[in-house]
KOLLO-460687 format. One record per residue: residue number from 1; residue in three letters; x, y, z of N, C-alpha, C in turn. Coordinates in pm, 1 decimal. Example, Ala and Ser with C-alpha at 12.3 -4.5 7.8 and 13.67 -1.06 7.14 Angstrom:
REM residues 2
<nr: 1, rest: ALA, n_x: 1319.0, n_y: -569.0, n_z: 780.0, ca_x: 1230.0, ca_y: -450.0, ca_z: 780.0, c_x: 1320.0, c_y: -330.0, c_z: 780.0>
<nr: 2, rest: SER, n_x: 1285.0, n_y: -225.0, n_z: 708.0, ca_x: 1367.0, ca_y: -106.0, ca_z: 714.0, c_x: 1290.0, c_y: 3.0, c_z: 787.0>
REM end
This chain:
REM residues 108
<nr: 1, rest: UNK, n_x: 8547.6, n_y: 2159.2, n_z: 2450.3, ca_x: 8405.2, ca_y: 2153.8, ca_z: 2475.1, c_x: 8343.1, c_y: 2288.4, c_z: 2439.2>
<nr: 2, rest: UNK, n_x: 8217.0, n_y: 2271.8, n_z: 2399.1, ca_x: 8171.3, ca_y: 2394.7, ca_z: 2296.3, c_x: 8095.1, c_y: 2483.4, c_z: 2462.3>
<nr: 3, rest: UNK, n_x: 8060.0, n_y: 2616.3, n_z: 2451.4, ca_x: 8013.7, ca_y: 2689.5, ca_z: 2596.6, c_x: 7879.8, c_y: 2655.3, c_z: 2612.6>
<nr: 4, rest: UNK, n_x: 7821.2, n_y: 2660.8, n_z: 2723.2, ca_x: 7668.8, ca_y: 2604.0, ca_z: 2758.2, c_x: 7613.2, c_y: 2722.0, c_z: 2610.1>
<nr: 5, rest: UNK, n_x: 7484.2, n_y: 2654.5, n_z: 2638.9, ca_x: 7432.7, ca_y: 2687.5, ca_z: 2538.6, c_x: 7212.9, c_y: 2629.7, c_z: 2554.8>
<nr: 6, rest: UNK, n_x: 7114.2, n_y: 2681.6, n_z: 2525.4, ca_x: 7043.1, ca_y: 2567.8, ca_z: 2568.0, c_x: 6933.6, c_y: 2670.2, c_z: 2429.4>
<nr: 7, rest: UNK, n_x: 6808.7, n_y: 2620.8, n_z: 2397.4, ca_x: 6683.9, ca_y: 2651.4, ca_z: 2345.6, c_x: 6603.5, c_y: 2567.1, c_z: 2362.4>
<nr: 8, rest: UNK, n_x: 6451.8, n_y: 2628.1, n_z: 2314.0, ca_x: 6345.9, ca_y: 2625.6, ca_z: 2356.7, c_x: 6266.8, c_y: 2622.3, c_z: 2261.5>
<nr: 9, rest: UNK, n_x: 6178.6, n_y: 2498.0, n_z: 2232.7, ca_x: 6031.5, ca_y: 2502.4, ca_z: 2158.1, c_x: 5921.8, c_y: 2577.8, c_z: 2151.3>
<nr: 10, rest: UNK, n_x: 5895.7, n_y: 2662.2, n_z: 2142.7, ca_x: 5727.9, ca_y: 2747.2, ca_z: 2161.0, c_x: 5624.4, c_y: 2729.8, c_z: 2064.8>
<nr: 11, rest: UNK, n_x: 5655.9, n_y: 2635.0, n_z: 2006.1, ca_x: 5567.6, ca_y: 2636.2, ca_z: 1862.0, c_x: 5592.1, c_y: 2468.1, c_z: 1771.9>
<nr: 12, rest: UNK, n_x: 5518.3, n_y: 2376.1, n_z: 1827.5, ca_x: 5519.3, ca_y: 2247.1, ca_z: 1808.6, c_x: 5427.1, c_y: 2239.9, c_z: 1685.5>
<nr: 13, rest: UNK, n_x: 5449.4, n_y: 2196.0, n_z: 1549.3, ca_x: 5330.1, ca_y: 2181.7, ca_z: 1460.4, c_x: 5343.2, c_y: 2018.2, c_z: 1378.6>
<nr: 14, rest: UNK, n_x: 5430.5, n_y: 1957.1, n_z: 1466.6, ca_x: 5418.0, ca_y: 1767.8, ca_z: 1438.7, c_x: 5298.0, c_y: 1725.6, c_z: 1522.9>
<nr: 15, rest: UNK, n_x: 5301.5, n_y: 1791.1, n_z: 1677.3, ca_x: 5239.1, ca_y: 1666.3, ca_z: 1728.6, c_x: 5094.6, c_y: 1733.7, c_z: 1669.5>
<nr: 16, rest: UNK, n_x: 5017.9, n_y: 1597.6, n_z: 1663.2, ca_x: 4885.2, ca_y: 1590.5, ca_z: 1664.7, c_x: 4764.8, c_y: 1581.6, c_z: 1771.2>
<nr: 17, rest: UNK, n_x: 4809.3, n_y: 1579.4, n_z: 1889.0, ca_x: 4734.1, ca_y: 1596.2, ca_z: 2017.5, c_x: 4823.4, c_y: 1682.6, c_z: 2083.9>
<nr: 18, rest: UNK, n_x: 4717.0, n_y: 1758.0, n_z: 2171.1, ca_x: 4791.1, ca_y: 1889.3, ca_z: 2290.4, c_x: 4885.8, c_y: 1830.5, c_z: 2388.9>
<nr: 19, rest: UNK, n_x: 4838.6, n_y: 1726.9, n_z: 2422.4, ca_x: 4914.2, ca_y: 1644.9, ca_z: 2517.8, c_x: 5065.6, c_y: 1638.0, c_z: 2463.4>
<nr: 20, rest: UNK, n_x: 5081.2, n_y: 1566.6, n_z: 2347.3, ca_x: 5161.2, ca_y: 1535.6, ca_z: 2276.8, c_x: 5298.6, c_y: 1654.6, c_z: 2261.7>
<nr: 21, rest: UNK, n_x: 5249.4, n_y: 1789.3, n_z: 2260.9, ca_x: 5313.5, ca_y: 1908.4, ca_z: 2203.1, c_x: 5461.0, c_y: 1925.5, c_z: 2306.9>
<nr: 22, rest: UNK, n_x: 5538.9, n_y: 1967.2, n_z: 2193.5, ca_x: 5656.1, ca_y: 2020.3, ca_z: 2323.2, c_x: 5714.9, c_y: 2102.7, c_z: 2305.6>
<nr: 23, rest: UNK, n_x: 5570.2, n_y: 2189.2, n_z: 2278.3, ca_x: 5573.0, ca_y: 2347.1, ca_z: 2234.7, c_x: 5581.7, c_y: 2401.2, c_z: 2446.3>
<nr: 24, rest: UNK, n_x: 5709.8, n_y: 2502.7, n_z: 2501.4, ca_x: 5715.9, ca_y: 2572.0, ca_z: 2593.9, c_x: 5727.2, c_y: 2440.0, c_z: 2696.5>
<nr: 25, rest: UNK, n_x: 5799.2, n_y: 2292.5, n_z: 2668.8, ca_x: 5851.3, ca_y: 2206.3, ca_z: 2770.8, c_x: 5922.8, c_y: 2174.7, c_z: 2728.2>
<nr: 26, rest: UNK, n_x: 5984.7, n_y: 2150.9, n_z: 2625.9, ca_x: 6114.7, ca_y: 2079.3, ca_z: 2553.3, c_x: 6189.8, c_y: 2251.7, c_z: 2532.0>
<nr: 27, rest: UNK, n_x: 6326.4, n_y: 2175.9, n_z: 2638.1, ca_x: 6437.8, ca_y: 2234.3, ca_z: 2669.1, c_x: 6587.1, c_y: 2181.0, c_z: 2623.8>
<nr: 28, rest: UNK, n_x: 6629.9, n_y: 2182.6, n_z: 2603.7, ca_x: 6778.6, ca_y: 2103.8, ca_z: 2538.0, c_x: 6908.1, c_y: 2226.1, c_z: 2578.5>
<nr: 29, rest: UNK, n_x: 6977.5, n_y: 2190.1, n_z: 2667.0, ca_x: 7062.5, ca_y: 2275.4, ca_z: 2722.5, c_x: 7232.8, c_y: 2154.8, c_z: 2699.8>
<nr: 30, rest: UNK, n_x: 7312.4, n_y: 2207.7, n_z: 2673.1, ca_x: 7449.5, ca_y: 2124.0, ca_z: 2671.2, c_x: 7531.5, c_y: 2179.7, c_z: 2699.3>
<nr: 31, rest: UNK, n_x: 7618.3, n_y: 2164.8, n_z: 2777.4, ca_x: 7757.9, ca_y: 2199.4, ca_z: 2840.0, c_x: 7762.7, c_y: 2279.1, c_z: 2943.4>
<nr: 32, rest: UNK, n_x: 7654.1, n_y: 2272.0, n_z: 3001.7, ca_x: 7600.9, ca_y: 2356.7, ca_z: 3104.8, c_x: 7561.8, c_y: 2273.1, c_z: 3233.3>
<nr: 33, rest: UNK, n_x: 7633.2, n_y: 2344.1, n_z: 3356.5, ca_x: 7640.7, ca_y: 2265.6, ca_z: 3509.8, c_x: 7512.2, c_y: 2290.8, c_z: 3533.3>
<nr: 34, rest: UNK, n_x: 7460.2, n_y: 2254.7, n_z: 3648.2, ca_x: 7318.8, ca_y: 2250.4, ca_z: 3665.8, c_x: 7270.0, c_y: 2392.6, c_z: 3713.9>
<nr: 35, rest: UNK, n_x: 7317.9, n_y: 2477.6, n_z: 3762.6, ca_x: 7318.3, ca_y: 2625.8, ca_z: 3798.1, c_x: 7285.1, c_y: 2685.3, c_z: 3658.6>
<nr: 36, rest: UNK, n_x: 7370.2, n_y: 2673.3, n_z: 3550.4, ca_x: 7364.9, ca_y: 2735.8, ca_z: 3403.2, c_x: 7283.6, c_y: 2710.0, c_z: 3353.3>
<nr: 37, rest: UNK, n_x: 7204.8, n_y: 2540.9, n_z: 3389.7, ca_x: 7091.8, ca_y: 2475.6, ca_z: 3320.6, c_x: 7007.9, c_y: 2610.2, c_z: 3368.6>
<nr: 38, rest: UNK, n_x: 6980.0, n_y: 2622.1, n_z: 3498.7, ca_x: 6871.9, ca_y: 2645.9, ca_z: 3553.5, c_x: 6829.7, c_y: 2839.8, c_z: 3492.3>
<nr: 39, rest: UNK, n_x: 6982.2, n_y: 2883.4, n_z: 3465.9, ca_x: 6944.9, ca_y: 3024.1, ca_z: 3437.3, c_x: 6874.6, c_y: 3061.3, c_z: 3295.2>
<nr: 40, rest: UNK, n_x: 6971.4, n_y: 2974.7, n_z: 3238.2, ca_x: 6954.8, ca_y: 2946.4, ca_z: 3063.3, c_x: 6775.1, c_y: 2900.6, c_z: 3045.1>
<nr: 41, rest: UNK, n_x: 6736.8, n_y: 2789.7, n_z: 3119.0, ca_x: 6594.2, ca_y: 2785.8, ca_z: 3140.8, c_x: 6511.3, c_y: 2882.6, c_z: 3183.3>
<nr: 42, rest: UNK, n_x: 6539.9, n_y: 2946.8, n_z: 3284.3, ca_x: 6478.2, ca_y: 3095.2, ca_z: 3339.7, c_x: 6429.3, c_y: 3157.8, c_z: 3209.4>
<nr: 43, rest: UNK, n_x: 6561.5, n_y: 3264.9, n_z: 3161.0, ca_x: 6597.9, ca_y: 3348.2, ca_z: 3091.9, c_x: 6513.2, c_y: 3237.3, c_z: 2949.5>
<nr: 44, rest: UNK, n_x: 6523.1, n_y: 3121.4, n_z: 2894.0, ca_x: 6438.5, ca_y: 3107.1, ca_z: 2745.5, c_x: 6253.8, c_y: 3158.2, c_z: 2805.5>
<nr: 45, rest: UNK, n_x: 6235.8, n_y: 3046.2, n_z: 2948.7, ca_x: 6131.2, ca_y: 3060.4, ca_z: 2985.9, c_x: 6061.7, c_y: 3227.2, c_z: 2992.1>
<nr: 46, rest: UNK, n_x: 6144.0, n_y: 3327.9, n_z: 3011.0, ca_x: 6084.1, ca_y: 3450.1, ca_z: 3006.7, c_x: 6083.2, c_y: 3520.6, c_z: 2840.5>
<nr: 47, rest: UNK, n_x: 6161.5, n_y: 3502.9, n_z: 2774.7, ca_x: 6119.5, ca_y: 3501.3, ca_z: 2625.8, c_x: 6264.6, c_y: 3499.0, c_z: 2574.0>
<nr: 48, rest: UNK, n_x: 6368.7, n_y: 3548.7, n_z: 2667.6, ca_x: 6501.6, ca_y: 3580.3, ca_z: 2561.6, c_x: 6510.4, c_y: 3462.1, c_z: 2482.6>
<nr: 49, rest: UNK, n_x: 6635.0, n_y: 3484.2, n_z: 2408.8, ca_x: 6664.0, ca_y: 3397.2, ca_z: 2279.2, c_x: 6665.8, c_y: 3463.0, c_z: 2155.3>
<nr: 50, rest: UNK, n_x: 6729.6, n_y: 3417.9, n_z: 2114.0, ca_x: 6706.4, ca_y: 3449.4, ca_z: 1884.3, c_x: 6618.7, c_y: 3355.8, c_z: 1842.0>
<nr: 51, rest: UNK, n_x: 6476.0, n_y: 3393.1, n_z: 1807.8, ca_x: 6361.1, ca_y: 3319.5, ca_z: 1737.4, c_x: 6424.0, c_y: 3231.0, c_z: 1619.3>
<nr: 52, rest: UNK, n_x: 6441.4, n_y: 3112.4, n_z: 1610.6, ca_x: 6432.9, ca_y: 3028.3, ca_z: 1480.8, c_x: 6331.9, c_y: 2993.6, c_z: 1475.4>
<nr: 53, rest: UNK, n_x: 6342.2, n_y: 2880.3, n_z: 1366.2, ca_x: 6183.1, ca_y: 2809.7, ca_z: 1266.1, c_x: 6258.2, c_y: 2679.5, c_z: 1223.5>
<nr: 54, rest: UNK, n_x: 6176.7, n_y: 2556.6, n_z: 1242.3, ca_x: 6291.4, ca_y: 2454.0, ca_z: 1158.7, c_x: 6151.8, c_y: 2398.2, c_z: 1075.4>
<nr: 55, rest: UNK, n_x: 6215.1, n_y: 2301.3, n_z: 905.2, ca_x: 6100.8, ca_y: 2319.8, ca_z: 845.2, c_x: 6139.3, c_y: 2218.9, c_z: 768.7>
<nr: 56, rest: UNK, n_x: 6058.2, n_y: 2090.8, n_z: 722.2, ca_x: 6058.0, ca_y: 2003.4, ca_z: 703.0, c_x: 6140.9, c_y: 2016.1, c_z: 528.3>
<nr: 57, rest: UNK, n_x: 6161.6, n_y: 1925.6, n_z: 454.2, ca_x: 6202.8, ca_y: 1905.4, ca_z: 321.1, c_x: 6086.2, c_y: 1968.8, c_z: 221.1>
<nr: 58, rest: UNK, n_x: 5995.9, n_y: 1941.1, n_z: 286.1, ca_x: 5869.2, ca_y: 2023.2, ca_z: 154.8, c_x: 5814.8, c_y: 2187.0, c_z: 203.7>
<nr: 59, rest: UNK, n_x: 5914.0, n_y: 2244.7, n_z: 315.3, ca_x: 5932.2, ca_y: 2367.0, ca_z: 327.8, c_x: 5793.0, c_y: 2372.1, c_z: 404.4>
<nr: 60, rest: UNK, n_x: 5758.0, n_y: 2303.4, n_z: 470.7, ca_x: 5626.0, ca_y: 2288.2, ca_z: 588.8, c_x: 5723.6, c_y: 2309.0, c_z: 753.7>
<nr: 61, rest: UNK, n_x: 5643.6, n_y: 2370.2, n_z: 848.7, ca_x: 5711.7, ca_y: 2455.9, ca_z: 975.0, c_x: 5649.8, c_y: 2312.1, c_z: 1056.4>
<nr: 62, rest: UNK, n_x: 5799.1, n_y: 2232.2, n_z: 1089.2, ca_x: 5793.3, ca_y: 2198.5, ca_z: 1223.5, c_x: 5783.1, c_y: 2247.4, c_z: 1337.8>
<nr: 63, rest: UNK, n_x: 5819.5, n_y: 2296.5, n_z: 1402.3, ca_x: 5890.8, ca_y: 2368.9, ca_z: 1511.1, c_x: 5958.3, c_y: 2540.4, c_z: 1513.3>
<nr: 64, rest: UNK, n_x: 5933.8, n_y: 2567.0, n_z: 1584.5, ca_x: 5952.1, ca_y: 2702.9, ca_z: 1632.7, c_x: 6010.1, c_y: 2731.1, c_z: 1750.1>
<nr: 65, rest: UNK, n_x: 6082.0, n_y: 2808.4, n_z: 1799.7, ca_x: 6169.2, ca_y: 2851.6, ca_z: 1923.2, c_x: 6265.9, c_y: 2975.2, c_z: 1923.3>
<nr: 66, rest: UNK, n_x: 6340.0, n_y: 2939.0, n_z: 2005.5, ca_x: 6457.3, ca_y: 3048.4, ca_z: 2081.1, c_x: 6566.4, c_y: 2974.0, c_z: 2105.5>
<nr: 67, rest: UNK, n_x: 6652.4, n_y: 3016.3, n_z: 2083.7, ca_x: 6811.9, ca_y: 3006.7, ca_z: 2129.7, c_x: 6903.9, c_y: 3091.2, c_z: 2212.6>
<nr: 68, rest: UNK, n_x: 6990.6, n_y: 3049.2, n_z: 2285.3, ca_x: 7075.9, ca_y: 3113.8, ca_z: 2365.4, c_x: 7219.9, c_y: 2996.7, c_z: 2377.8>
<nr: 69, rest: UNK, n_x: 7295.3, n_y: 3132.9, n_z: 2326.4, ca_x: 7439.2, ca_y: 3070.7, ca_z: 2312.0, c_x: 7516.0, c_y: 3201.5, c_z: 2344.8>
<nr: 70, rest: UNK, n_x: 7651.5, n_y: 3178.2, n_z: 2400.2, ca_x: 7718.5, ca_y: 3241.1, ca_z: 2462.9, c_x: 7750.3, c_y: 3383.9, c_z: 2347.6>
<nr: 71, rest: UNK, n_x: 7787.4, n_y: 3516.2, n_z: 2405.8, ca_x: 7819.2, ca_y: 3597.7, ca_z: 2311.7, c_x: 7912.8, c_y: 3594.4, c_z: 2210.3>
<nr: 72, rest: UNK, n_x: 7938.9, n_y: 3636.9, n_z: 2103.3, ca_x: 7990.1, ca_y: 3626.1, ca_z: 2033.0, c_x: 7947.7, c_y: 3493.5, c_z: 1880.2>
<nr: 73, rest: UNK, n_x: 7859.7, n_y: 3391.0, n_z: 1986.0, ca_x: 7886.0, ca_y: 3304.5, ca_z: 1906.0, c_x: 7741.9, c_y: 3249.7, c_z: 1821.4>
<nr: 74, rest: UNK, n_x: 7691.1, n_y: 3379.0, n_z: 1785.1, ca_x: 7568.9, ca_y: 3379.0, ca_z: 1726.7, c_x: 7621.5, c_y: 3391.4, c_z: 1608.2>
<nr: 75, rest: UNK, n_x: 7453.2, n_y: 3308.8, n_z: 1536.9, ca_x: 7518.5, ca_y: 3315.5, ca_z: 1414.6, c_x: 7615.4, c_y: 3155.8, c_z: 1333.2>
<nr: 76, rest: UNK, n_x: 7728.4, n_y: 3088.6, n_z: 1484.3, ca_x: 7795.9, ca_y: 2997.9, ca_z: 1452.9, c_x: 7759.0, c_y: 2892.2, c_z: 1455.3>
<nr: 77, rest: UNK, n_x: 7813.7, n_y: 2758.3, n_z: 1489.4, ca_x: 7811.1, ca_y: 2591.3, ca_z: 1501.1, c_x: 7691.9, c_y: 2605.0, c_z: 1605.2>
<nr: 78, rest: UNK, n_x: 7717.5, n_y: 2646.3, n_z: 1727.7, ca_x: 7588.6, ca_y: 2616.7, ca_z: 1806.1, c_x: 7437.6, c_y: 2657.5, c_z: 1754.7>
<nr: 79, rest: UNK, n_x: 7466.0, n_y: 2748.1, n_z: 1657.1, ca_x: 7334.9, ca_y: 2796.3, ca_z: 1638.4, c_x: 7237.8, c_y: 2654.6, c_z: 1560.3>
<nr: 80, rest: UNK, n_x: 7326.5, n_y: 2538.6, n_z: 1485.3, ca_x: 7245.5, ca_y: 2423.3, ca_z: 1439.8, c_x: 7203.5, c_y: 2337.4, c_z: 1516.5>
<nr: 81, rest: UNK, n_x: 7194.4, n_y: 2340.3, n_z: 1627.9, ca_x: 7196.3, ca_y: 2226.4, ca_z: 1781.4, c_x: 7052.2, c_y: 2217.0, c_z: 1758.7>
<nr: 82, rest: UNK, n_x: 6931.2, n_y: 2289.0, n_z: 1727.7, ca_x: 6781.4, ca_y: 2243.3, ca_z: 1734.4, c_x: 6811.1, c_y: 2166.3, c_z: 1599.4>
<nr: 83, rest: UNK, n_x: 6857.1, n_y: 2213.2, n_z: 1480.0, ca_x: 6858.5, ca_y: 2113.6, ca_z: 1340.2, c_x: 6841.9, c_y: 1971.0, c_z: 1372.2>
<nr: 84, rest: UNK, n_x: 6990.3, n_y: 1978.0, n_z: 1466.2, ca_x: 7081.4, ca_y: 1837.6, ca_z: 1465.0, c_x: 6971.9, c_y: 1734.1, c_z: 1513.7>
<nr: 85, rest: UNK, n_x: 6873.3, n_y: 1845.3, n_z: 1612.5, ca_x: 6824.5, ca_y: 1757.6, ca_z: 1682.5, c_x: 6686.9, c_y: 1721.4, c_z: 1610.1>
<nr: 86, rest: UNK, n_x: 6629.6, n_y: 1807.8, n_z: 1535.6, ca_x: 6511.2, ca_y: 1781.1, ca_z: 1464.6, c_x: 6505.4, c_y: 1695.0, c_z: 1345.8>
<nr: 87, rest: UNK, n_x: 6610.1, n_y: 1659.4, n_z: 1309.1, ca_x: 6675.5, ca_y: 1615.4, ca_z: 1215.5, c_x: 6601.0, c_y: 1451.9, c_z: 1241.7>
<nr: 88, rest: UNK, n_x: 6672.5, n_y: 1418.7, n_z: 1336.0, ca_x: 6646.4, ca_y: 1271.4, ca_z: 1439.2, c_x: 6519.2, c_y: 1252.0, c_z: 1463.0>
<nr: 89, rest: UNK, n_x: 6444.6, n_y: 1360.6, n_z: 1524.0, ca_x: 6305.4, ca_y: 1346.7, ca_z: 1575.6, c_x: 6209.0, c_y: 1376.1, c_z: 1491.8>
<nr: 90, rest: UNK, n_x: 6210.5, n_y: 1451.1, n_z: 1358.0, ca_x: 6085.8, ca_y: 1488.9, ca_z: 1243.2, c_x: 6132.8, c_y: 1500.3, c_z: 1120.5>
<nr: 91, rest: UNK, n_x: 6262.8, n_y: 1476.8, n_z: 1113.4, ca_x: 6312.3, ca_y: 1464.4, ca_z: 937.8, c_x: 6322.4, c_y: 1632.8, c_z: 892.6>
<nr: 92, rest: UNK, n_x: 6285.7, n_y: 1713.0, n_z: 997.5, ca_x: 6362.5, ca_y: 1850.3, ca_z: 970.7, c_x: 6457.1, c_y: 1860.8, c_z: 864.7>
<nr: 93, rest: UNK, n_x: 6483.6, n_y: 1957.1, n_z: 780.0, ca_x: 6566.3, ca_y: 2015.5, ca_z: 636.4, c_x: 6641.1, c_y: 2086.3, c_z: 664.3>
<nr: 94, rest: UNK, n_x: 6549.0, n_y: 2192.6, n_z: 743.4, ca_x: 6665.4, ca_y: 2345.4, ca_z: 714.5, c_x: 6589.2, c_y: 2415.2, c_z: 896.2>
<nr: 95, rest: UNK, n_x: 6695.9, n_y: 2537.6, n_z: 925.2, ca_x: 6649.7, ca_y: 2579.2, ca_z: 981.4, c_x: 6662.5, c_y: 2756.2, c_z: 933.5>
<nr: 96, rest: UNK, n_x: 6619.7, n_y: 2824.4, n_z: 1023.1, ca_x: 6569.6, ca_y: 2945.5, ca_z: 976.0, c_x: 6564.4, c_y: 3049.1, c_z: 1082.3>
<nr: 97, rest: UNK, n_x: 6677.7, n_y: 3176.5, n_z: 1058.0, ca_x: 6666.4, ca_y: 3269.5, ca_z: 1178.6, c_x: 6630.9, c_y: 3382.7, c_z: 1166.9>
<nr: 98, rest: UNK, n_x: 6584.6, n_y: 3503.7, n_z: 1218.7, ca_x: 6523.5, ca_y: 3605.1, ca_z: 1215.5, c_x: 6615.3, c_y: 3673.1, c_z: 1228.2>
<nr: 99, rest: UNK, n_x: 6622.8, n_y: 3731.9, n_z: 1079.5, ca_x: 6734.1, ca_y: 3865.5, ca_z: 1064.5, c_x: 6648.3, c_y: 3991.4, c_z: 1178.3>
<nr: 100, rest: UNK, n_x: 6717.5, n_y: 4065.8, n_z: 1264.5, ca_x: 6588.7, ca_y: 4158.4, ca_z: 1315.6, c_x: 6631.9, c_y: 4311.1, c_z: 1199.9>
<nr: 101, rest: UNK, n_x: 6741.8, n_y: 4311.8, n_z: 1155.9, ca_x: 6781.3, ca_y: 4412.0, ca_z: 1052.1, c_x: 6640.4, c_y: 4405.1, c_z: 965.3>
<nr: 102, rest: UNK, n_x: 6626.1, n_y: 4301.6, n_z: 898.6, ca_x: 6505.0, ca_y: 4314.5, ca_z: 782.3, c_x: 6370.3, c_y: 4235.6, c_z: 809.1>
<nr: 103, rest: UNK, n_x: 6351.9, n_y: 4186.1, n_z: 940.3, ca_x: 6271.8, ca_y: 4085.8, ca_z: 929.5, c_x: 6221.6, c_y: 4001.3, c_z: 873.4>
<nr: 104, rest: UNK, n_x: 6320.1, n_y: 3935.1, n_z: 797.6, ca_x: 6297.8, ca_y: 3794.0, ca_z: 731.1, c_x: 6341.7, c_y: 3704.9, c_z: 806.0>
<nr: 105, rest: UNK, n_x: 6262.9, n_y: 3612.7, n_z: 740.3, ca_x: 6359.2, ca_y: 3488.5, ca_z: 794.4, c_x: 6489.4, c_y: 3403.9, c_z: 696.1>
<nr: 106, rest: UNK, n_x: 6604.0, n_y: 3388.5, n_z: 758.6, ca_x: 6691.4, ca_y: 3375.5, ca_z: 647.9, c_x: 6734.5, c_y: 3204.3, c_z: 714.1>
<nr: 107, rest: UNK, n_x: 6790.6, n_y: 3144.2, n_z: 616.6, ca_x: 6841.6, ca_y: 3009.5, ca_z: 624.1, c_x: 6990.7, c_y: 3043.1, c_z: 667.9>
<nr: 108, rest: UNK, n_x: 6972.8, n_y: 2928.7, n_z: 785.3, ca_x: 7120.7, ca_y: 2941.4, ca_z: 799.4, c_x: 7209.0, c_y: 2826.5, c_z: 736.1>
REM end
């Protein structure tokens, strides 16, 4: 089983009504007991995380957020868990992380 792990939306640009947005409420946490849920939520809710971007096939910005995955394992398999999931829900392409070395954004 892969280590808890959870991120966070801050930046919804599908939905078309405010209501709709699940920009700073859509949470997705996995492998994590309900204690881990709750810290991992804390800690995105106050800003930590590694900023991604996920972005449709014609290179248009779905979604925006933060990630948190255990040390070491940045960078790896968990880091595609918003893809996998945007993939399903908006036809998402690629996703995209913030080198902080150069400030780009690079494809992972």
């Amino acid at each position: 089983m892969a280590d808890p792990h959870a991120w966070i939306i801050t930046e919804d640009r599908i939905a078309t009504r405010p209501e709709e947005s699940r920009a700073n409420r859509f949470i997705a946490s996995a492998n994590a007991d309900l204690t881990t849920h709750y810290q991992l939520t804390r800690r995105l809710k106050a800003g930590e995380g590694t900023p991604w971007r996920l972005y449709d096939g014609d290179g248009n910005l779905d979604y925006a957020g933060r990630i948190i995955v255990p040390p070491g394992e940045e960078g790896g398999e968990l880091w595609f868990a918003p893809l996998d999931w945007a993939k399903a829900d908006a036809g998402s392409a690629e996703i995209r992380y913030l080198n902080t070395e150069t400030g780009q954004w690079e494809v992972l």
